[in-house]
KOLMAR-50491 format. One record per residue (C-alpha): x, y negated, z negated; residue number from 1. Coordinates in nm, 3 decimals. Layout:
<nodes>
px	py	pz	resi
X	Y	Z	NUM
...
</nodes>
This chain:
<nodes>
px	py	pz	resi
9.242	-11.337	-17.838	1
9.420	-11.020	-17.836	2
9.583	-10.933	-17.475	3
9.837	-10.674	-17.524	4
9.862	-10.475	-17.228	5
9.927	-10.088	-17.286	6
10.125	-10.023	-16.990	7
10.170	-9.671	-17.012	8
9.785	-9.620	-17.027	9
9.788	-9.893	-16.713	10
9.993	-9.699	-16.527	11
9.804	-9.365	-16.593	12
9.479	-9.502	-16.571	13
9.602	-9.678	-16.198	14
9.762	-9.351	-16.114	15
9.414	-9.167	-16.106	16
9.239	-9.455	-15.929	17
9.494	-9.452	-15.677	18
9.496	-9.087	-15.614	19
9.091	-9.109	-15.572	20
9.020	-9.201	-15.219	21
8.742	-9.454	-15.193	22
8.746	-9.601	-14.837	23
8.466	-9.815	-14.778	24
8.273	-9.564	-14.564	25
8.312	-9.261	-14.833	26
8.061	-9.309	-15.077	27
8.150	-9.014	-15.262	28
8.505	-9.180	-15.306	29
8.363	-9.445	-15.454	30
8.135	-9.315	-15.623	31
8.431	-9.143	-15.823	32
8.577	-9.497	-15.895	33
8.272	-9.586	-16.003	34
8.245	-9.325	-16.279	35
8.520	-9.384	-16.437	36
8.446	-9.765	-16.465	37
8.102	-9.657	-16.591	38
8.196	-9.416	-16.829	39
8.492	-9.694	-16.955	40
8.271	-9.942	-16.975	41
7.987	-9.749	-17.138	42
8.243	-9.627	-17.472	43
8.294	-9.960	-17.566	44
7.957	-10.110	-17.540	45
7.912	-10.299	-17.236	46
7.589	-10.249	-17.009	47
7.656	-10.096	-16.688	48
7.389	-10.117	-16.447	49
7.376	-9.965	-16.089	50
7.365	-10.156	-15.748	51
7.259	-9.889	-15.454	52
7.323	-10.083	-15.095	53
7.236	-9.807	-14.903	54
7.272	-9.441	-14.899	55
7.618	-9.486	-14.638	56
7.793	-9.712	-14.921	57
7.881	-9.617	-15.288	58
7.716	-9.775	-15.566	59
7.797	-10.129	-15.678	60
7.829	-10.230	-16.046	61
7.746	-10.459	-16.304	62
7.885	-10.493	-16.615	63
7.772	-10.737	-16.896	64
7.828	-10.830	-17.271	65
7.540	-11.062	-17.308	66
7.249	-11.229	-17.161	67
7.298	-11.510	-16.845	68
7.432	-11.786	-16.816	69
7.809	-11.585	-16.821	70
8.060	-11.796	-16.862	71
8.253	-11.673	-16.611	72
8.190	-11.405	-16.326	73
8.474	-11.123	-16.280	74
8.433	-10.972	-15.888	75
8.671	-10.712	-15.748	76
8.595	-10.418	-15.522	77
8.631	-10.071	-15.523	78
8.691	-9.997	-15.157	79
8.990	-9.962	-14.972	80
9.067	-9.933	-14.615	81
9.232	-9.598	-14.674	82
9.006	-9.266	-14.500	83
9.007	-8.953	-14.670	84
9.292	-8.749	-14.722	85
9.562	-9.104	-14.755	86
9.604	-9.041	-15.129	87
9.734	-8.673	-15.014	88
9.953	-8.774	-14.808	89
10.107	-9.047	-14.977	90
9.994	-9.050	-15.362	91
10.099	-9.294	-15.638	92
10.460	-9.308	-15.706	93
10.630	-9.562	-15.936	94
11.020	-9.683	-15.965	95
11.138	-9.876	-16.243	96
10.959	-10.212	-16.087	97
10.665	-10.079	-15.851	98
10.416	-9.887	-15.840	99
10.279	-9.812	-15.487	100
10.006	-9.627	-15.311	101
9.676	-9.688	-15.127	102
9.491	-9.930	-15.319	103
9.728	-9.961	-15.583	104
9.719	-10.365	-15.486	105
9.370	-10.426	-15.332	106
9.285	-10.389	-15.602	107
9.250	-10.152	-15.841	108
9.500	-10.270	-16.042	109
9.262	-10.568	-16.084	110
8.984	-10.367	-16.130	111
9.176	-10.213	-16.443	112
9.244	-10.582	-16.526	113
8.865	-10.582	-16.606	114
8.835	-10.300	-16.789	115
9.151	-10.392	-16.975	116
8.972	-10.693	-17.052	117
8.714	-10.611	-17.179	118
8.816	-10.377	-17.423	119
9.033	-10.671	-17.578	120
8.698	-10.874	-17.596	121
8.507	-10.623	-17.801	122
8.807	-10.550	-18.012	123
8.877	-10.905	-18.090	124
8.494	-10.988	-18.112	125
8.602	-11.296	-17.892	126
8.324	-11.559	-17.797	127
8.145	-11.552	-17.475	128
7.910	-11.405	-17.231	129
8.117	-11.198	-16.935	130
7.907	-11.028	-16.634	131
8.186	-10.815	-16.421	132
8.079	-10.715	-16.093	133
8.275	-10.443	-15.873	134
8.154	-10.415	-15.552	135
8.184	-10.142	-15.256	136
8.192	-10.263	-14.945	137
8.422	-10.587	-14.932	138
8.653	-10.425	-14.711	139
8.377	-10.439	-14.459	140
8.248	-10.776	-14.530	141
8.002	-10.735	-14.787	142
7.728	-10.831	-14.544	143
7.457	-10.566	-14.755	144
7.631	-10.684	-15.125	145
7.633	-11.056	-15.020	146
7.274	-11.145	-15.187	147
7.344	-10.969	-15.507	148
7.692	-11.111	-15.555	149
7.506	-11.477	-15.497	150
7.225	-11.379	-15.752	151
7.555	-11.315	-16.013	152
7.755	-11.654	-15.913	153
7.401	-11.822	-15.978	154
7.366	-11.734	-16.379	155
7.776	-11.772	-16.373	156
7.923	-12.087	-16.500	157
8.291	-11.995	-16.369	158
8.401	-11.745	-16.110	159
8.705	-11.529	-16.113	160
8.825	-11.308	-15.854	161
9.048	-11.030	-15.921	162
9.250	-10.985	-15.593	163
9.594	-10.972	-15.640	164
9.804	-11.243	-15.641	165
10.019	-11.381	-15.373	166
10.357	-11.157	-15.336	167
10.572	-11.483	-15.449	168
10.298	-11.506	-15.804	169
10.068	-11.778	-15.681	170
9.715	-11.777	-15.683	171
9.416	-11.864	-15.439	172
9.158	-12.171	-15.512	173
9.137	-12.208	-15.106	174
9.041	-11.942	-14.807	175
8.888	-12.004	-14.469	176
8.542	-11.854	-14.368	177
8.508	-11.553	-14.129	178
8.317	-11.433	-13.867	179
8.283	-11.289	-13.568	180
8.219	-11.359	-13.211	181
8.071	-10.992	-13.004	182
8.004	-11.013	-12.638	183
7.865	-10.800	-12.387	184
7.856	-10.857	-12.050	185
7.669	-10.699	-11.757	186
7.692	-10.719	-11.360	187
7.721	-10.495	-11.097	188
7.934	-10.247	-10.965	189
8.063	-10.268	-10.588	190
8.377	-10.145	-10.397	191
8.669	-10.373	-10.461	192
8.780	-10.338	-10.086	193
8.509	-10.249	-9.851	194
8.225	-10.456	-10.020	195
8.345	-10.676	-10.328	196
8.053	-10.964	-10.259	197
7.801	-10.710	-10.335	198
7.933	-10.686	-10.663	199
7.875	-10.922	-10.997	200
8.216	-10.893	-11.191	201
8.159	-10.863	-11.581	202
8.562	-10.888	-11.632	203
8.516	-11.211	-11.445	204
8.242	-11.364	-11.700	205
8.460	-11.239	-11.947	206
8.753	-11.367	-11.875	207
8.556	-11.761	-11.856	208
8.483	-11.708	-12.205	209
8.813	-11.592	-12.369	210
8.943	-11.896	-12.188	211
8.633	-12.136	-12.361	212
8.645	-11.965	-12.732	213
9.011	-11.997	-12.705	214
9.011	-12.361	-12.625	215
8.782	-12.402	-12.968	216
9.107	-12.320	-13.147	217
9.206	-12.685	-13.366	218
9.499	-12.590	-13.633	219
9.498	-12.913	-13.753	220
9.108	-12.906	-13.820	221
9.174	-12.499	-13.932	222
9.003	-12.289	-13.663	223
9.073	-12.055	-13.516	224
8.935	-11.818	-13.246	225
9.101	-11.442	-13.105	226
8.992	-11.236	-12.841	227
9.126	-10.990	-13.028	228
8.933	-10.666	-12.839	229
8.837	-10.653	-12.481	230
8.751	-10.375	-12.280	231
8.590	-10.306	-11.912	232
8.625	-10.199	-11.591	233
8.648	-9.845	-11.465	234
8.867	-9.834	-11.185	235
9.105	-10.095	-11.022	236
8.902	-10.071	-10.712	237
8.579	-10.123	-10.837	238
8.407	-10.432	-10.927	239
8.329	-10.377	-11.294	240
7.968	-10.396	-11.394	241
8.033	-10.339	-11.765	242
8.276	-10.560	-12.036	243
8.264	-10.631	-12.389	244
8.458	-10.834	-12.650	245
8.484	-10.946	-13.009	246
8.620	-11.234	-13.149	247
8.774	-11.296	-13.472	248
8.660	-11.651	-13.595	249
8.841	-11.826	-13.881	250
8.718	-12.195	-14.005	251
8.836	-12.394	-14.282	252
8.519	-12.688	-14.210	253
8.184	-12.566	-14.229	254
8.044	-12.778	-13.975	255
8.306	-12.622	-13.749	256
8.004	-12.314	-13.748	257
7.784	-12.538	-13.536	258
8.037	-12.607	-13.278	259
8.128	-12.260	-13.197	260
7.772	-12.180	-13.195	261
7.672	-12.446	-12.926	262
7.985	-12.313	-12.736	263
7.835	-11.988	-12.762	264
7.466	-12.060	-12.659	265
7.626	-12.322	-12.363	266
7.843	-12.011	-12.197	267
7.501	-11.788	-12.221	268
7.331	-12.030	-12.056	269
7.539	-12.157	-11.755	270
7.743	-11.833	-11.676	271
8.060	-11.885	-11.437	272
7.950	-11.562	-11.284	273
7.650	-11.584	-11.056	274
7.431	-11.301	-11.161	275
7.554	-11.198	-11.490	276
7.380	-11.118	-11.777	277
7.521	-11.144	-12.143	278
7.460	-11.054	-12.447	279
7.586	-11.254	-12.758	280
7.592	-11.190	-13.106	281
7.787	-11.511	-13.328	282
7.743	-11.453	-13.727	283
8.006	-11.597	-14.045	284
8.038	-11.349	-14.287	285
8.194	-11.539	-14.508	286
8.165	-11.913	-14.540	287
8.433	-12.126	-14.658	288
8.574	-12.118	-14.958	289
8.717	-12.508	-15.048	290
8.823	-12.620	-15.369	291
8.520	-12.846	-15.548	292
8.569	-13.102	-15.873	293
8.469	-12.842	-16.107	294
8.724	-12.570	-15.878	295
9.029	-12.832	-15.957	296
8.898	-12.862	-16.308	297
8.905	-12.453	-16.348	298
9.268	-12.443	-16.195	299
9.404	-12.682	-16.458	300
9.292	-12.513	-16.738	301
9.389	-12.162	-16.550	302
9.795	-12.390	-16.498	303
9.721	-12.467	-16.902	304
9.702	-12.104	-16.999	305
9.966	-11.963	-16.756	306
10.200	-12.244	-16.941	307
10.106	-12.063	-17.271	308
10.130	-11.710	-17.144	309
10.485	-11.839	-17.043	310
10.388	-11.697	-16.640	311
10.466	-11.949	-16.336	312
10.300	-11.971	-16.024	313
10.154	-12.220	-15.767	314
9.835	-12.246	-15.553	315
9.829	-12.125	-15.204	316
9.565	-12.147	-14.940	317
9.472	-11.858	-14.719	318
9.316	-11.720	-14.408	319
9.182	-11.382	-14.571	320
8.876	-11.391	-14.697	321
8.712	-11.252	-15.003	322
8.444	-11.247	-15.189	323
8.538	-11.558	-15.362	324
8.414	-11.741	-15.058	325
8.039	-11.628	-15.171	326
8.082	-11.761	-15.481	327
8.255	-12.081	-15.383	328
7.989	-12.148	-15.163	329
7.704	-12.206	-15.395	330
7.895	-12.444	-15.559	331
8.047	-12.218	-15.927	332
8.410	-12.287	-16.011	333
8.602	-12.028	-15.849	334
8.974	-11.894	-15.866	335
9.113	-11.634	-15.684	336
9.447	-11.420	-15.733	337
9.373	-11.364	-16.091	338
9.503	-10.947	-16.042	339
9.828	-10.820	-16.111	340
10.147	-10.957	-15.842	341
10.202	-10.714	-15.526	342
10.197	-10.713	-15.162	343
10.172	-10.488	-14.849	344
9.830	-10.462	-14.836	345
9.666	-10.223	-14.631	346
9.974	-10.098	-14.527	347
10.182	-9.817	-14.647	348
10.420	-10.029	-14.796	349
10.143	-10.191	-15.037	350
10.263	-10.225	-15.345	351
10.216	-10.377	-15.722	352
10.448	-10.539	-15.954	353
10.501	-10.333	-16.284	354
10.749	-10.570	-16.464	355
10.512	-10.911	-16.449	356
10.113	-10.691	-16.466	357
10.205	-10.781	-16.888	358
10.229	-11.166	-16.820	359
9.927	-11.132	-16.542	360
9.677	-10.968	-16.804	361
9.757	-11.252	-17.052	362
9.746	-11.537	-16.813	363
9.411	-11.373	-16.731	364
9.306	-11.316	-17.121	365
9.411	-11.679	-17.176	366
9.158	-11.784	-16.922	367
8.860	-11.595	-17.051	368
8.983	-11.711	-17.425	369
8.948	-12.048	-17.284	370
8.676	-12.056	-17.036	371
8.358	-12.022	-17.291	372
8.443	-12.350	-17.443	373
8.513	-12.617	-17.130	374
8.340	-12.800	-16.910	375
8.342	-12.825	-16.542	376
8.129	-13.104	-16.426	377
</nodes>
């Protein structure tokens, strides 16, 4: 199959992208990204269907050459975690070996990956059924896009995500589930000095929990828990009636979700606080993504066609989450990294690797060359 990358298109076709804004909570900014998939998609042939979430979020969008089952599922997203005005202030720039910018790395250059892709399909008149599917809220956890990303993975034989891969080249078959712990508390306000036993401390309560959720944490098992906001109080001589937390939750063992949760339900119901009330709130947003017999089967025929493309790499478990954890989930062959090389994500240092995107686009044309063809039971 034919996987020539043009870079000089690439890089003028990532320059725009990355100079459109399209943080998750500007629909209008996506909706821009969107367009130009849709309209790139459309010339060559490809249906392109709409996914509204809600009138807050941009559109989602899926892109097919044929009727399910696909043999393989492309996700990416077309968010960022960027606000209006970043691209201004700091637009795409390129040296000799990077290109950098907001976004330029998660991941619109894997986005273009797709596009890229599929133009090299339809010109070669390669075998298979593809379904692509950018999404345009993953930045936020893709708790609204979560059932219609499932419905894809289901009529997909193979999954592959287009985040970028690791800064050192590797890619991703293994991430830990997320999710959150939020707490409020409420008690009762008194004067710290003249009468504190009037009052019902919610800083108190709080403080008994950090202290439980913490104790949860078990590297060897692969959770972990961080308090990682707190707030309350008003005054250092008051007793504060109000506090509130959240809690980041990482677990690499599903069953690790019913532990936290009976931790959760057991520190609602006996309160160290006498008087307190609390309100908790404990949800995954995305479940664990663990490498299955068909996953390791998927990853040696990915190793076969890097060998061919002539690009190295390794495998490399993670505590990020994407939306390859959906997919992994249900069970369909996933791999994750398959985007161009880069680093600095969300950060103004992000940045993509010019000199190996070639190598990247024909590992990942390899792949879909071989993919139609192989089994993964």
């Amino acid at each position: 199959m034919k996987h020539t990358l043009n870079g000089d298109q690439f890089l003028k076709d990532l320059e725009y992208l990355v100079n459109t804004d399209s943080q998750s909570s500007d629909p209008e900014g996506v909706a821009a990204v969107s367009a130009f998939f849709e309209k790139g998609f459309a010339e060559i042939g490809w249906k392109v269907e709409k996914k509204e979430l809600d009138p807050t979020a941009g559109p989602c969008l899926k892109i097919t050459n044929g009727e399910a089952p696909h043999d393989a599922l492309l996700l990416g997203h077309m968010d960022t975690v960027f606000p209006r005005g970043t691209a201004a202030e700091r637009p795409f720039r390129r040296d000799e070996k990077r290109a950098y910018g907001p976004g330029v790395n998660d991941m619109k250059g894997g986005l273009l990956f797709a596009l890229y892709a599929a133009r090299a399909i339809t010109e070669s008149k390669a075998p298979g059924s593809f379904c692509i599917a950018f999404n345009s809220e993953e930045e936020i956890g893709s708790r609204r896009a979560r059932p219609w990303i499932e419905e894809l993975a289901r009529q997909s034989r193979t999954a592959l995500i287009l985040e970028p891969a690791r800064p050192n080249g590797d890619l991703t078959n293994e991430r830990k589930g997320l999710g959150q712990i939020k707490v409020e508390f409420n008690g009762k306000a008194a004067h710290a000095g003249v009468e504190p036993e009037k009052g019902i401390s919610a800083v108190n309560e709080m403080a008994h929990w950090i202290l439980a959720l913490h104790g949860l944490t078990d590297f060897e098992k692969g959770t972990t828990l961080n308090a990682g906001v707190v707030a309350g109080g008003t005054a250092p001589n008051v007793v504060p009636a109000k506090a509130a937390m959240a809690v980041d939750v990482r677990i690499k063992q599903p069953g690790e979700k019913d532990k936290i949760a009976a931790k959760v339900e057991e520190l609602k119901a006996s309160p160290l606080t006498p008087g307190i009330t609390v309100d908790a709130d404990f949800f995954i947003t995305r479940p664990p993504m663990n490498p299955s017999p068909g996953t390791l089967k998927l990853c040696a025929l990915v190793e076969e066609a890097g060998r061919e493309a002539g690009v190295e790499f390794g495998w490399q478990a993670t505590g990020g989450g994407s939306d390859g954890n959906f997919t992994a989930a249900l069970g369909v062959p996933t791999v994750d990294g398959m985007g161009p090389v880069g680093g600095g994500s969300h950060a103004v240092t992000e940045y993509m690797e010019i000199e190996q995107a070639a190598g990247r686009f024909a590992l990942l044309m390899n792949v879909l060359g071989k993919i139609p063809a192989a089994e993964f039971k």
